[in-house]
C-alpha positions in Angstrom: -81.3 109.7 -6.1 -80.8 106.5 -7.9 -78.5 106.4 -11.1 -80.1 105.5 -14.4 -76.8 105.8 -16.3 -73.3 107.1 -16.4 -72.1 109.6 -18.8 -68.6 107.9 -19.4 -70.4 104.3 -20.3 -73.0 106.0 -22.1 -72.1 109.4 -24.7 -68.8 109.6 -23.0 -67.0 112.8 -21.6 -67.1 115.7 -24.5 -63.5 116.8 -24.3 -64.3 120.0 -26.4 -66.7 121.4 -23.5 -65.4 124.7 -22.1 -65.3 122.9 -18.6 -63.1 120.4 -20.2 -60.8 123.2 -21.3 -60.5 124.7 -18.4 -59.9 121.2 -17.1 -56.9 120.4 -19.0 -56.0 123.9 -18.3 -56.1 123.2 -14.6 -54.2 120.2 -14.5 -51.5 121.7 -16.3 -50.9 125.1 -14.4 -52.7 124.5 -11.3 -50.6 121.9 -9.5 -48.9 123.7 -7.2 -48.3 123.7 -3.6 -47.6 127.1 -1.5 -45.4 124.7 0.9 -42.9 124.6 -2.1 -42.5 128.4 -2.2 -40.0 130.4 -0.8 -40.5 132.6 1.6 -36.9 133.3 3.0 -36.3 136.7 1.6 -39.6 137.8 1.7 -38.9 137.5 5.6 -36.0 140.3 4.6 -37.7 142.4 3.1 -40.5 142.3 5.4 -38.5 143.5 8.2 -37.2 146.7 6.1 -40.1 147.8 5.8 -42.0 151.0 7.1 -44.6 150.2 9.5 -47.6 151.7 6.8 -46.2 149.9 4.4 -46.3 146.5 6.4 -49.9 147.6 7.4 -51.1 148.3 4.0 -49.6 144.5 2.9 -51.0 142.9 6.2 -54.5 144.9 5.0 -54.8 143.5 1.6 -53.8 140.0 2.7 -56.7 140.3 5.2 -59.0 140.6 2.8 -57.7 138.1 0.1 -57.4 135.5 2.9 -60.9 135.6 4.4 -62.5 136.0 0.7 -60.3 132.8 -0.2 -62.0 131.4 2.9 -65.2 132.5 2.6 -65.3 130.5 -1.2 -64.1 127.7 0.1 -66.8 127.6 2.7 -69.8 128.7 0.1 -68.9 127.2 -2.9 -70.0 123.4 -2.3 -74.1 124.6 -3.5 -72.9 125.4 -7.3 -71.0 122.4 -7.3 -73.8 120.4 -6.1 -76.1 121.8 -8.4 -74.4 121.1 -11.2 -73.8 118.0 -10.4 -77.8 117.7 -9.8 -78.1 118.8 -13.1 -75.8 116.1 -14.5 -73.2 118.1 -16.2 -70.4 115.7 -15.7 -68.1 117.5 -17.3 -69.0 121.0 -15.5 -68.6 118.9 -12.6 -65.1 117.6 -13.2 -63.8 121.2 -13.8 -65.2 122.3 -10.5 -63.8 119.9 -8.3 -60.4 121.9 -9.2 -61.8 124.9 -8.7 -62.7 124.1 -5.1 -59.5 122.6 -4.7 -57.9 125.7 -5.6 -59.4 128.1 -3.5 -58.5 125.7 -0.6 -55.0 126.2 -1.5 -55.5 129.9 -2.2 -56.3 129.9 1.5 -53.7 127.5 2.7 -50.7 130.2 0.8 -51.9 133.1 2.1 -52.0 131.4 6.2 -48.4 130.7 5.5 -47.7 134.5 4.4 -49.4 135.6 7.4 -47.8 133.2 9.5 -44.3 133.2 8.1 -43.9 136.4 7.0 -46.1 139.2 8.8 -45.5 136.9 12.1 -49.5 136.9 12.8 -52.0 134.2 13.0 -55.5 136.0 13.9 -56.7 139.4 15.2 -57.3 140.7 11.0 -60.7 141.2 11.2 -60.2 144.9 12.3 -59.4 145.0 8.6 -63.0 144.0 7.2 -64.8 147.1 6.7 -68.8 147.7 6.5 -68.4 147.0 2.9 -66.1 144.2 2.8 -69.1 142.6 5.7 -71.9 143.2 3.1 -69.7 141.1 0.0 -68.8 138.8 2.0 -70.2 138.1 5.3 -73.3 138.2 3.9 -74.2 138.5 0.0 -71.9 135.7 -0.7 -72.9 132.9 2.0 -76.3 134.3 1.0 -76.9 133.7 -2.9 -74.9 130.2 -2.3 -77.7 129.0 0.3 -80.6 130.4 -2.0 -78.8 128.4 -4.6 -78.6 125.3 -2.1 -82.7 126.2 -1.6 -83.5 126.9 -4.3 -81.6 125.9 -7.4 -82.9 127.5 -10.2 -81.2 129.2 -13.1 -82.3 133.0 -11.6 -80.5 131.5 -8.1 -77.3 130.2 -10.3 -77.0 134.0 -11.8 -77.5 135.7 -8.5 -74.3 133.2 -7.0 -72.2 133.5 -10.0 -71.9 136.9 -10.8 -71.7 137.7 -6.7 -68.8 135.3 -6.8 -67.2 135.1 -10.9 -68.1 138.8 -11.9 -67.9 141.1 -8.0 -65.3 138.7 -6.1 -62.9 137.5 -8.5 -63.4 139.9 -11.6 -63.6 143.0 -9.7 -62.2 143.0 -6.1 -59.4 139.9 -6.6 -58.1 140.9 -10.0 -57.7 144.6 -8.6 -55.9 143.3 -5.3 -53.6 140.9 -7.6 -52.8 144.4 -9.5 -52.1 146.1 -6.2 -49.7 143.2 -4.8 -47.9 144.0 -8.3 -47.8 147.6 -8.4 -46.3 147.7 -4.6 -43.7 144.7 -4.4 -42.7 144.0 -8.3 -41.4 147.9 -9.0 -40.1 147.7 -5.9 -38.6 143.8 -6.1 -39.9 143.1 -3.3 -41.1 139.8 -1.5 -40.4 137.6 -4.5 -42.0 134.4 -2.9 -45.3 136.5 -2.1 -45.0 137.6 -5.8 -44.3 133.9 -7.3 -47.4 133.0 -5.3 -49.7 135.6 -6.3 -49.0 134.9 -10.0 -49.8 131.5 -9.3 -53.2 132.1 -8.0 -54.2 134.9 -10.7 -53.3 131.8 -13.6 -55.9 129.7 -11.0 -58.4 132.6 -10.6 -58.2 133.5 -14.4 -60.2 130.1 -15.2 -62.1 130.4 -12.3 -63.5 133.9 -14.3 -64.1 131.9 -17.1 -66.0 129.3 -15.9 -68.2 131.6 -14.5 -68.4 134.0 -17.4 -69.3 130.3 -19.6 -71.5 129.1 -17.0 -73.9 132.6 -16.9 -73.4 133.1 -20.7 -74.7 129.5 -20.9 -78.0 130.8 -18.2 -78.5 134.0 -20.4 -78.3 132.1 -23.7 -81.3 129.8 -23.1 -83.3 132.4 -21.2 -82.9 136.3 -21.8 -85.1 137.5 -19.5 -82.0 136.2 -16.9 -80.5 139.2 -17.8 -82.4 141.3 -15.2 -81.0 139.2 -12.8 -77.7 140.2 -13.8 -79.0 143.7 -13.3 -80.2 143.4 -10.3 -77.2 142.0 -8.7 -74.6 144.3 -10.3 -76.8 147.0 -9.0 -76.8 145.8 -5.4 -73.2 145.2 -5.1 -71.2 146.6 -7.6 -70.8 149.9 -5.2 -69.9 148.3 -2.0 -67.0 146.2 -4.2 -66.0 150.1 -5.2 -66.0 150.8 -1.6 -63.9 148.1 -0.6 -61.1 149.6 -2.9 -61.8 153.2 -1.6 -61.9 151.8 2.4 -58.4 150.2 2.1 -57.0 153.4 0.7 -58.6 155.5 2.7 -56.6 154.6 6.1 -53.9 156.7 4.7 -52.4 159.6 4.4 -51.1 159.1 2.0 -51.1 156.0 0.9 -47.5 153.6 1.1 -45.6 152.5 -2.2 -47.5 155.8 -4.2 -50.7 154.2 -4.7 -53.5 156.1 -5.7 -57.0 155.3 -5.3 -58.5 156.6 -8.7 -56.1 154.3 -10.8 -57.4 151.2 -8.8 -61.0 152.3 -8.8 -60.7 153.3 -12.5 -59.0 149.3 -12.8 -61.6 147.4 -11.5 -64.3 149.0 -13.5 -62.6 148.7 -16.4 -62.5 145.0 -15.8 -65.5 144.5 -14.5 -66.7 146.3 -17.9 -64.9 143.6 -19.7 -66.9 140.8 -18.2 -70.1 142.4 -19.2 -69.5 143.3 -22.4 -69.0 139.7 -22.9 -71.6 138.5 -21.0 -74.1 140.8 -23.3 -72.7 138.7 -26.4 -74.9 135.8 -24.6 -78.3 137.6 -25.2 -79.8 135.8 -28.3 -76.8 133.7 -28.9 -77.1 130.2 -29.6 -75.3 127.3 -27.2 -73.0 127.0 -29.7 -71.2 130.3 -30.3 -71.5 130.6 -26.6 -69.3 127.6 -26.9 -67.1 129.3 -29.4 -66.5 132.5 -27.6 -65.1 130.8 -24.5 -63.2 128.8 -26.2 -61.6 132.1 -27.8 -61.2 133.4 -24.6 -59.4 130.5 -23.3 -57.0 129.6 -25.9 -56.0 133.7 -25.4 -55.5 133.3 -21.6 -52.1 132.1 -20.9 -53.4 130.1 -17.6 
């Protein structure tokens, strides 16, 4: 495809665009680099620890580092379809956001490596339901979306990865990584770098929450869409929660599976609720509402 123009010599960048935000956002909070972080004590405390509560650590790390894999691998199609669609400034935000999931994926080989003292041989961790999110629904709505790139294709791929992924499953993980090592001050290097990927994931939500409020707000009957996905996978992302608690008896640190369950619906509530704002709205209060939302959120 040939240019006919260029945004920036042309109408210029519009620095008020939620992607913009999010942008500025990113630049100041998301320049960090896992190599920086200290791992020395976590190596400690590692050692002290019982052998389920290693395994329980080494299991949620499993999954965080394949699903940060998995998104680096799948995400390219969104990017390029935006870009397709000439949303320059969409565009610019998303070129961090890729960026960040690669170094999401690059701290969490370092924990493995450095801390846990293991460099493959995880997959034992993946369960049935972890293999339908993401071995195959996510690597499956980003190639429809490469396919086919149409705005039904872009709600199918962001709500598998913005609303299931990250608002559900990563959000609720983060929480667990918290509730184990932060009452127990524990592995303060895992926990400096955990905090540093929730800030990232945090506008990663909102992008996506933007970008499908954007979808729904110039074409309502998206919304079955929505439906139909949240009804495909919102169980299997409960089952992944159950799965991982389920190997014990009972679970290390005191975890309990109803708080976590009860956890990720509550936030996966959250997302909807505003998502159902977008029904009827007009382009610019969607505009307004995430720019609430991201003047409230501290990353």
């Amino acid at each position: 495809m040939i240019h006919e123009q260029f945004t920036t010599t042309t109408t210029g960048l519009d620095r008020q665009h939620p992607a913009m935000r999010l942008w500025e956002k990113g630049k100041r909070y998301g320049i960090w680099n896992p190599a920086d972080i200290d791992l020395t004590q976590d190596k400690a405390d590692w050692q002290k620890l019982a052998s389920d509560e290693q395994d329980i650590i080494l299991r949620l790390t499993a999954l965080f580092q394949a699903g940060e894999e998995a998104v680096t691998l799948d995400l390219l199609p969104l990017i390029n379809t935006i870009a397709n669609e000439g949303r320059l400034e969409e565009e610019i935000y998303l070129t961090s956001f890729l960026f960040e999931e690669a170094k999401h994926t690059d701290f969490f080989d370092r924990f493995l490596r450095e801390v846990a003292g293991v460099s493959g041989g995880l997959a034992h961790y993946h369960t049935p339901n972890y293999h339908t999110l993401f071995y195959e629904a996510l690597p499956q709505a980003l190639r429809q979306l490469r396919a086919t790139p149409t705005p039904a294709a872009q709600v199918r791929a962001s709500v598998t990865y913005n609303m299931v992924v990250e608002g559900m499953l990563a959000e609720t993980g983060y929480h667990a990584f918290f509730t184990m090592l932060e009452a127990n001050n524990l592995m303060p290097g895992c926990r400096q770098g955990i905090r540093l990927l929730k800030q990232d994931e945090s506008r990663h939500i909102a992008y996506g929450i933007f970008l499908l409020s954007r979808l729904i707000a110039g074409d309502d009957t998206l919304w079955a869409e929505v439906e139909a996905t949240i009804d495909e996978l919102f169980l299997p992302a409960l089952g992944v929660i159950s799965d991982g608690l389920a190997a014990y008896d009972p679970p290390p640190f005191g975890l309990q599976e109803e708080a976590f369950i009860d956890y990720a619906t509550a936030q996966f509530q959250k997302r909807i609720e505003r998502l159902e704002k977008a029904r009827g709205a007009s382009l610019s209060e969607v505009y307004r509402v995430t720019h609430g939302v991201i003047e409230r959120d501290d990353a």
